[in-house]
N, C-alpha and C positions, 0 to 999 in steps of 0.2 A: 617746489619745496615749501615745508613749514617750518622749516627750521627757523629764520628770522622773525624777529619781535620788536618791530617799530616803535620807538616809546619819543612823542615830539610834540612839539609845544612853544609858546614863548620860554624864553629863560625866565628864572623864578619864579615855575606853575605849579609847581610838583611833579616834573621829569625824575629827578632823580627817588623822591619818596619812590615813584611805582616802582622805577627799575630794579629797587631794593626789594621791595616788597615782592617781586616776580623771580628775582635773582637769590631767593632766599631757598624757592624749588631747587629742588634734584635734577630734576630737568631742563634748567635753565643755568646759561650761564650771561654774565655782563661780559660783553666786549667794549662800554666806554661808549663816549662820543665818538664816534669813526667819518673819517672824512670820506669813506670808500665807493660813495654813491656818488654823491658829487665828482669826483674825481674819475668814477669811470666813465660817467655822461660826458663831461670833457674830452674823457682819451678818448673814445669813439665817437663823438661827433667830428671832431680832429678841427674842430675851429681854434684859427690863429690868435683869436682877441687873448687882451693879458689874464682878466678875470677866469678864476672856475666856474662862476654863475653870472648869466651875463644873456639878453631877449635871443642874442643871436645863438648860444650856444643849445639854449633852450630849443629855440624853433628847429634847430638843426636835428636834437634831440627824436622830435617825432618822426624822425625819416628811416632811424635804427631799428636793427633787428628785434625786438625788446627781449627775447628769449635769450640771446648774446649777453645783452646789457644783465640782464639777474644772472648767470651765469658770470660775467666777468667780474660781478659785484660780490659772486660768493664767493671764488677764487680770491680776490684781492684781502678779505677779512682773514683766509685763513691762519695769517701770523700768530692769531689769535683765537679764533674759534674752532670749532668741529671736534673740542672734548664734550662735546651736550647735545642731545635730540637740539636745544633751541639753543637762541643767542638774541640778547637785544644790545640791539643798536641806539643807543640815547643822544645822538646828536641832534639837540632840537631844531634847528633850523631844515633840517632834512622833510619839515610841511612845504619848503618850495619845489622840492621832486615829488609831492605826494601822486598826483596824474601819473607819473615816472612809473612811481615804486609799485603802483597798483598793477600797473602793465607789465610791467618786468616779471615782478612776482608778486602774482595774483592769491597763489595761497599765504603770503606773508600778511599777518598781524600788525594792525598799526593802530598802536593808544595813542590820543592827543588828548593833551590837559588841557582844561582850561579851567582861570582864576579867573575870582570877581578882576571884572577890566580894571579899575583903577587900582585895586592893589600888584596886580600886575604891573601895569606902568610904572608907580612909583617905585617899584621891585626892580624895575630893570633901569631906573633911571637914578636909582640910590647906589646901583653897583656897577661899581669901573669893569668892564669885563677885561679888557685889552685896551690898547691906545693902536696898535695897527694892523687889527683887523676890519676891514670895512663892512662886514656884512652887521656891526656894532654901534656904527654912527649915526643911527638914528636915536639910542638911547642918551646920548650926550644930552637933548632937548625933552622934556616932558610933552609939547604939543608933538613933536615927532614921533614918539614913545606912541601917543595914541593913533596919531595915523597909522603909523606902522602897527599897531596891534586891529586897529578897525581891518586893516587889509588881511592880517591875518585870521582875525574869527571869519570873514566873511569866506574867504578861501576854503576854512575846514568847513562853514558849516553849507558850503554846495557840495563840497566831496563827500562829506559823510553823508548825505543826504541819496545820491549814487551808489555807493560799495558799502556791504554788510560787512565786511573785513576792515570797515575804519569802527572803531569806538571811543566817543568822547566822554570825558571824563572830568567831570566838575569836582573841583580840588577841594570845596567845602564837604561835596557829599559824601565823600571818601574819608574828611576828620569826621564829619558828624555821627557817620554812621560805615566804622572802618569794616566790621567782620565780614556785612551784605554784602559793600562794595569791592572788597580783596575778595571775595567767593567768586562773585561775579565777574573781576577781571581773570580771575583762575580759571573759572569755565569758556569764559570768552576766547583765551589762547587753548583751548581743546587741552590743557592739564589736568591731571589729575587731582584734587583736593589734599592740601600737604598743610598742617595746623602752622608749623613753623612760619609760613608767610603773613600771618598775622603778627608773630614775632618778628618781625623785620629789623626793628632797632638792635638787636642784637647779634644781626649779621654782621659776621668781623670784617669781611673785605673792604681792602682800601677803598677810598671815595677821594676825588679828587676834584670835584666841584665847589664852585661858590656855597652849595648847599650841606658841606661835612658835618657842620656840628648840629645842624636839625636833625637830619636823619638818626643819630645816634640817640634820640629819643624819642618816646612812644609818641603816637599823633596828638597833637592838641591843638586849640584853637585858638594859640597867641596870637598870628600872623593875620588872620581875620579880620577885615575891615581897618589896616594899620592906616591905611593913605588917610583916613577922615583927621587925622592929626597934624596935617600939613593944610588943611584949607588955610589961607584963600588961595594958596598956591596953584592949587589945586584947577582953579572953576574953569580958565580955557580948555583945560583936557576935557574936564566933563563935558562940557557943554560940547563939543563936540563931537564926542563918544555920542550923549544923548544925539544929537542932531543926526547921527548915523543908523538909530535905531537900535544902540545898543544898548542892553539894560541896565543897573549900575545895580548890584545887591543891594 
């Protein structure tokens, strides 16, 4: 199926800008963050650990049907979707099933953002997500903030490198130059060209992210290079981003 539309990323990259921007189509609709992938890898691998994500559950993971697994995953969304050819799924941390999601459903679309790394990190280390969700506690720490996002760029950029159905999406290229790059996300999920998704900020639906009051207006490039006003804060992250071969804008 092509129905699903992968939209994942670190928090604070610009998840929720595309899903608007995509969700603004006729043919698409948002279903949210959905936990329903994670949650079906769990119910059918049937391991007892307490975690939904968790090495054992994972390895357990590649012994499944995968055709089952997309199939269970699309069943379990549909409290919510199957009024629209498409549906995206904006649960970013859903890049730790991406191996998963590619096998499962092979024709599903999946955008990952990516932000300059340090304003990402101090993005996610400026904002409380939750206090008892653990898949969060690495944001508590700024050096963590960067490991944890080094593991992440390096994750998307082997699999995007593998499957033409992943596309990465730099969150500057998209403010600097929005009409190409929403063209280009439009043609990438097989849609048709719809002017309104360039209108984005004027899509009425709720938003329920840390990100509600950006969205509600046009792109610009406040948010751009924000971390450089917390140096010296800053220099162990870098320095080990740099150390990892990561580039800093």
């Amino acid at each position: 199926t092509q129905e699903p539309i992968f939209v994942l990323g670190m928090p604070r990259s610009g998840t929720t800008l595309v899903e608007r921007i995509l969700s603004s189509h006729s043919d698409v609709q948002s279903a949210g963050e959905l936990q329903d992938f994670g949650l079906s890898v769990k119910k059918l691998s049937q391991t007892q650990t307490p975690h939904v994500l968790d090495t054992q559950t994972l390895t357990k993971a590649y012994e499944l049907d995968f055709n089952h697994l997309g199939t269970t995953y699309l069943n379990a969304t549909r409290v919510t979707t199957g009024s629209h050819k498409h549906f995206i799924d904006k649960l970013p941390f859903n890049f730790f099933y991406i191996d998963l999601i590619t096998k499962a459903l092979p024709n599903a679309k999946i955008i990952c953002m990516l932000r300059d790394p340090m304003d990402t990190c101090i993005g996610n280390y400026r904002q409380l997500f939750t206090i008892n969700n653990p898949y969060y506690a690495y944001s508590l720490d700024l050096l963590d903030t960067a490991k944890f996002y080094s593991r992440f760029y390096k994750l998307m950029q082997h699999f995007s490198a593998l499957h033409s159905n992943i596309k990465l999406v730099k969150y500057e290229e998209l403010v600097a130059q929005p009409e190409q790059q929403i063209k280009e996300l439009v043609s990438f999920c097989n849609l048709e060209w719809q002017a309104q998704c360039i209108d984005f900020h004027l899509n009425t639906a709720p938003v329920s992210t840390a990100s509600k009051v950006q969205v509600r207006q046009p792109l610009n490039n406040k948010a751009i290079g924000r971390w450089k006003a917390f140096k010296p804060h800053t220099n162990a992250a870098v320095e080990y981003l740099l150390k990892q071969g990561i580039n800093l804008e």
